[in-house]
C-alpha positions as a Markdown table, in Angstrom:
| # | Residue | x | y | z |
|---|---|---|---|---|
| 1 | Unk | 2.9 | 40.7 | 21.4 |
| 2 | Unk | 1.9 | 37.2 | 22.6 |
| 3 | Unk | -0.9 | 36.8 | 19.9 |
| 4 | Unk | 2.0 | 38.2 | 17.3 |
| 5 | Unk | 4.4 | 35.4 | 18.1 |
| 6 | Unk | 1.7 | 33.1 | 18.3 |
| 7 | Unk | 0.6 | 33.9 | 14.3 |
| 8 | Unk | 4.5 | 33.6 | 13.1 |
| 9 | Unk | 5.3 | 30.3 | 14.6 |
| 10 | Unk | 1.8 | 29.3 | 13.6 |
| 11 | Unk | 2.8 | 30.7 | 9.6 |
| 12 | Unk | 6.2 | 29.3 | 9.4 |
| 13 | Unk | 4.6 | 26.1 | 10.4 |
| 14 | Unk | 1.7 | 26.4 | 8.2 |
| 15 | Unk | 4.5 | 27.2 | 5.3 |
| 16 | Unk | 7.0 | 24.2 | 6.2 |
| 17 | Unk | 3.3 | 21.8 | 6.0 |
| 18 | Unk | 2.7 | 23.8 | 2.5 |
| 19 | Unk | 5.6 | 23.6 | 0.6 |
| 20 | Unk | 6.4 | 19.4 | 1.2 |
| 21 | Unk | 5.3 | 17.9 | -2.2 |
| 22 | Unk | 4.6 | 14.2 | -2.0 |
| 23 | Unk | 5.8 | 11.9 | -5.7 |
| 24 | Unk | 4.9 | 8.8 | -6.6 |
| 25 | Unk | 7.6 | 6.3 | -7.4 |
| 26 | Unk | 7.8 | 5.3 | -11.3 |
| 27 | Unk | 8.7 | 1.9 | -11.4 |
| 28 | Unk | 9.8 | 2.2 | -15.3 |
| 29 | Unk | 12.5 | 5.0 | -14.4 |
| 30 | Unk | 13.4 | 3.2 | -11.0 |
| 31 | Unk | 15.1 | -0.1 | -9.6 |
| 32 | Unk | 15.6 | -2.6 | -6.4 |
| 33 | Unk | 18.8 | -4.4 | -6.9 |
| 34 | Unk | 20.6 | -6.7 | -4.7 |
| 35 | Unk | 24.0 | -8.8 | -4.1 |
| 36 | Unk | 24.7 | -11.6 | -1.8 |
| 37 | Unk | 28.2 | -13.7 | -2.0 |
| 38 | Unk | 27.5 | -17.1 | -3.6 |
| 39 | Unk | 30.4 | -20.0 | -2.3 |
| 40 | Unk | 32.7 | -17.0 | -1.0 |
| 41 | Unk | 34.4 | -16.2 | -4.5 |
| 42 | Unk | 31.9 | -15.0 | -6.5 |
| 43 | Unk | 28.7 | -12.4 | -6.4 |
| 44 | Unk | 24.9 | -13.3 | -7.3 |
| 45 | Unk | 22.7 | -10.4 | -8.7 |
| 46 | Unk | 19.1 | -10.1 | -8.3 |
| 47 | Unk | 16.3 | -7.2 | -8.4 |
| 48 | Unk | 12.3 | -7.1 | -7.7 |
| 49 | Unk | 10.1 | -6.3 | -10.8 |
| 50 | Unk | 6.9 | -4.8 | -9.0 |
| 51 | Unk | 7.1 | -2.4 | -6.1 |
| 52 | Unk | 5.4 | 1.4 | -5.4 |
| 53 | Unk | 6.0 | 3.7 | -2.7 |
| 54 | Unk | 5.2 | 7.6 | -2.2 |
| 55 | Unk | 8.3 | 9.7 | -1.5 |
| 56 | Unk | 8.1 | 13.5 | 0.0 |
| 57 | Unk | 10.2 | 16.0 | -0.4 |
| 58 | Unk | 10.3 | 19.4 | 1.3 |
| 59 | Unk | 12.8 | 22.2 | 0.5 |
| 60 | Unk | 15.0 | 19.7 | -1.7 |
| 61 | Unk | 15.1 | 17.5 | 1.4 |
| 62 | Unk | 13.6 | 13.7 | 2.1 |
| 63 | Unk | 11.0 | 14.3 | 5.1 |
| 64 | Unk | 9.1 | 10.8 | 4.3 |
| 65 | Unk | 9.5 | 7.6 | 2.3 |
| 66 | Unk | 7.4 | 4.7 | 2.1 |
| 67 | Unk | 7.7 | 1.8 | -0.4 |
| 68 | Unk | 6.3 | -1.5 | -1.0 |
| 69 | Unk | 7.7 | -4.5 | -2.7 |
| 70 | Unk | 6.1 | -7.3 | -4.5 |
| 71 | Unk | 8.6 | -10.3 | -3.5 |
| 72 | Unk | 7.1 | -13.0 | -5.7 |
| 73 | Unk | 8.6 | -10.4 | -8.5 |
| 74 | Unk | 12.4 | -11.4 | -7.3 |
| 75 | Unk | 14.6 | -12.1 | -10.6 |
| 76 | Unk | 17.8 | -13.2 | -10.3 |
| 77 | Unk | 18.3 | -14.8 | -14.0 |
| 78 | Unk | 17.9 | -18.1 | -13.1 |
| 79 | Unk | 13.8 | -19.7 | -12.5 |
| 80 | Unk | 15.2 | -22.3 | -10.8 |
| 81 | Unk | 16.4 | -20.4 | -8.1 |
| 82 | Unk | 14.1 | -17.7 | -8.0 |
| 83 | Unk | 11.4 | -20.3 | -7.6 |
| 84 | Unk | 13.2 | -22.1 | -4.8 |
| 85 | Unk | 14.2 | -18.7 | -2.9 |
| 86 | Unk | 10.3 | -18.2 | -3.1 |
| 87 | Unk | 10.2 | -21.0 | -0.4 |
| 88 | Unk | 10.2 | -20.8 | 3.5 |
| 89 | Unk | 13.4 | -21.5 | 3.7 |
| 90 | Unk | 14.2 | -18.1 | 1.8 |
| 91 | Unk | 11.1 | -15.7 | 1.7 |
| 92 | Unk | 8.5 | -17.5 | 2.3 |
| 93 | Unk | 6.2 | -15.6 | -0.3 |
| 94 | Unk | 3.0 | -17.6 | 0.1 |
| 95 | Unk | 3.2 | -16.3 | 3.6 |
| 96 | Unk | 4.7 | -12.9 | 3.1 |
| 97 | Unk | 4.4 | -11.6 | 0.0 |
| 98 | Unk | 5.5 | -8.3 | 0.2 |
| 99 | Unk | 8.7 | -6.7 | 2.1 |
| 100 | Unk | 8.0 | -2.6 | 3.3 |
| 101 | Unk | 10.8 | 0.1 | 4.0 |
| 102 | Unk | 9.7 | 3.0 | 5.9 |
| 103 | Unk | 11.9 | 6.4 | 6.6 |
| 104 | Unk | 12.2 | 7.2 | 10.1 |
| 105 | Unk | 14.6 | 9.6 | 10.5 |
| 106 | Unk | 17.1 | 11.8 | 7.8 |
| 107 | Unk | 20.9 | 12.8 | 9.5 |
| 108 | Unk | 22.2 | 14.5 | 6.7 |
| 109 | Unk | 23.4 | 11.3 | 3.9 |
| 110 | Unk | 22.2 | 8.8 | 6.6 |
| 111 | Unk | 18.6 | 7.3 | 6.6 |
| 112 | Unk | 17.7 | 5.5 | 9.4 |
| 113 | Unk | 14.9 | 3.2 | 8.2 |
| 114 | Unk | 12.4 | 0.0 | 9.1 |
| 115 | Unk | 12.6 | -2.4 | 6.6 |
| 116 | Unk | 10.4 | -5.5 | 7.1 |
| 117 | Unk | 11.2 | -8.9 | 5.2 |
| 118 | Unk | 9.5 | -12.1 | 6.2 |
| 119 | Unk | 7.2 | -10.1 | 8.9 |
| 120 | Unk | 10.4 | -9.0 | 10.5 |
| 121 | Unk | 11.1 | -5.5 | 11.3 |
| 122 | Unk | 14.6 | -4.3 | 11.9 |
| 123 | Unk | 15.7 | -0.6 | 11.8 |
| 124 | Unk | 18.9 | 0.1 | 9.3 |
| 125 | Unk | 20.7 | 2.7 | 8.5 |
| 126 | Unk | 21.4 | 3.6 | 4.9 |
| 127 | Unk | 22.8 | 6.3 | 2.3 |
| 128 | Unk | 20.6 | 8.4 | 0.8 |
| 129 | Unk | 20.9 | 10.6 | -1.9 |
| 130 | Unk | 18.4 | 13.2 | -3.0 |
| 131 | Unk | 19.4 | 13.4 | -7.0 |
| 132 | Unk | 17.2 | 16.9 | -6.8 |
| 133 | Unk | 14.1 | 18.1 | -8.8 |
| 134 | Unk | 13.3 | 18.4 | -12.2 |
| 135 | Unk | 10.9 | 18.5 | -15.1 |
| 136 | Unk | 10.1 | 15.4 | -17.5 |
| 137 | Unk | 9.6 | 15.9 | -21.1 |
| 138 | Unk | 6.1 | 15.6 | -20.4 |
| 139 | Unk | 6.5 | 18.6 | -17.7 |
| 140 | Unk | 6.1 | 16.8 | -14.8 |
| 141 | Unk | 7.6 | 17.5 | -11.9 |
| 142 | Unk | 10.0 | 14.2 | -10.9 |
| 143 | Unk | 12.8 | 13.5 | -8.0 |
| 144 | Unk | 15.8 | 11.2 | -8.4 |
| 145 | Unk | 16.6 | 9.8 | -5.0 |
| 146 | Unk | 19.8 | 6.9 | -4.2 |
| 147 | Unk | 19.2 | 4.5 | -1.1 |
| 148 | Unk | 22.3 | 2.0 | -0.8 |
| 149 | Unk | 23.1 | -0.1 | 2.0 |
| 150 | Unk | 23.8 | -3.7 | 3.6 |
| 151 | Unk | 22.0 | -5.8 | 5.5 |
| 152 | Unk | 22.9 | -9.2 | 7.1 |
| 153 | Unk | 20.1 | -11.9 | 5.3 |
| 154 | Unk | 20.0 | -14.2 | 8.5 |
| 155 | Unk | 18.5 | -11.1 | 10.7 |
| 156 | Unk | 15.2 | -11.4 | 8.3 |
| 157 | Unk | 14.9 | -15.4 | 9.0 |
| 158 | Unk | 16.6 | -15.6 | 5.4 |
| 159 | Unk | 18.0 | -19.2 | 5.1 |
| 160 | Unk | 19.4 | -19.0 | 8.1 |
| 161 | Unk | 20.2 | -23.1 | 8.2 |
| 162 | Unk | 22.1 | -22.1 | 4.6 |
| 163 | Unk | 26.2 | -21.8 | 5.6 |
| 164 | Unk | 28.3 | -18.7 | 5.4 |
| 165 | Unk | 30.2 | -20.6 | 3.0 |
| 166 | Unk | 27.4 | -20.8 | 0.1 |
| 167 | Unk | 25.7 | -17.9 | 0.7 |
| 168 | Unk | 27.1 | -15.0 | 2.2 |
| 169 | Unk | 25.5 | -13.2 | 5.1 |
| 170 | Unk | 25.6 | -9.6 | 3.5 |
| 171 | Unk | 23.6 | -8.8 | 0.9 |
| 172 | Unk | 24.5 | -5.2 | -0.5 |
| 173 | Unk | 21.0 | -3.1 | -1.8 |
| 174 | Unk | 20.9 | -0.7 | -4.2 |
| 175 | Unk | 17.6 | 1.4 | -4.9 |
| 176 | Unk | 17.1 | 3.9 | -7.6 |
| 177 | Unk | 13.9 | 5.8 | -7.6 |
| 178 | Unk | 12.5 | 8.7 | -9.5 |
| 179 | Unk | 9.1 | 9.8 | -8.2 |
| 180 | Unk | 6.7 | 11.6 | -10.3 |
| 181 | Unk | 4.7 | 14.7 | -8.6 |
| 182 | Unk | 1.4 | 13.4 | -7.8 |
């Protein structure tokens, strides 16, 4: 009986381990957005060009997310300022050219994640929504997925000698991704 239960828990596992599929993020069907207050009455856009990650899905369910961005690829419509937030001050990008979010844990539309900017790690928490799965016109197998959330600039070393009253301390993020089956 003991070598019975043994084999089912060892099969359910074995199945749960089987049946997560791991996608690759598309970067021409997905998006890294932000918005941070500019002199208290107005709002400044921006997003990240370059970035990759590898999502996994299991049972239409996020188990694992890991993403990379390329911050020297920040565009906020304006090279003047994109090449002065480039500087320590901001994100230092000769010295830290990339920012990483990693999923730690899933409670239900809440993703608790590490996100690292300037060598800085700090959990946040997130909403997440799995968009589902589906087949491209090329019949790959893709996932939509929604990660939106706030986080307060100065807790990344984000010009943090910059007052509240020209740029605000929250900046809202917005990520769109659609991962295709690898």
């Amino acid at each position: 009986m003991k070598k019975i239960l043994v084999f089912f828990v060892a099969s359910i596992l074995s199945f749960g381990i089987l049946s997560a599929k791991d996608y690759n993020v598309d970067p021409s069907h997905s998006a890294i957005e932000f918005k941070i207050k500019h002199m208290t009455v107005s709002t400044t856009s921006g997003n990240f060009g370059k970035f990759s990650g590898v999502i996994s899905v299991e049972n239409n369910k996020l188990i694992a997310l890991n993403g990379e961005v390329d911050v020297n690829s920040i565009n906020t419509n304006s090279e003047g300022r994109d090449a002065h937030i480039k500087d320590p001050e901001y994100f230092d990008v000769a010295k830290f050219p990339k920012a990483t979010l990693k999923l730690v844990k899933l409670d239900g539309e809440k993703g608790t994640f590490d996100l690292t900017i300037k060598g800085i790690t700090k959990q946040v928490v997130f909403d997440v929504e799995l968009g589902g799965v589906a087949k491209n016109n090329q019949g790959k197998e893709i996932v939509g997925l929604e990660i939106s959330g706030k986080i307060n600039r100065k807790d990344f070393d984000i010009a943090k000698s910059t007052p509240n009253a020209a740029l605000g301390e929250e900046v809202r993020i917005a990520i769109a991704i659609e991962g295709i089956a690898k």
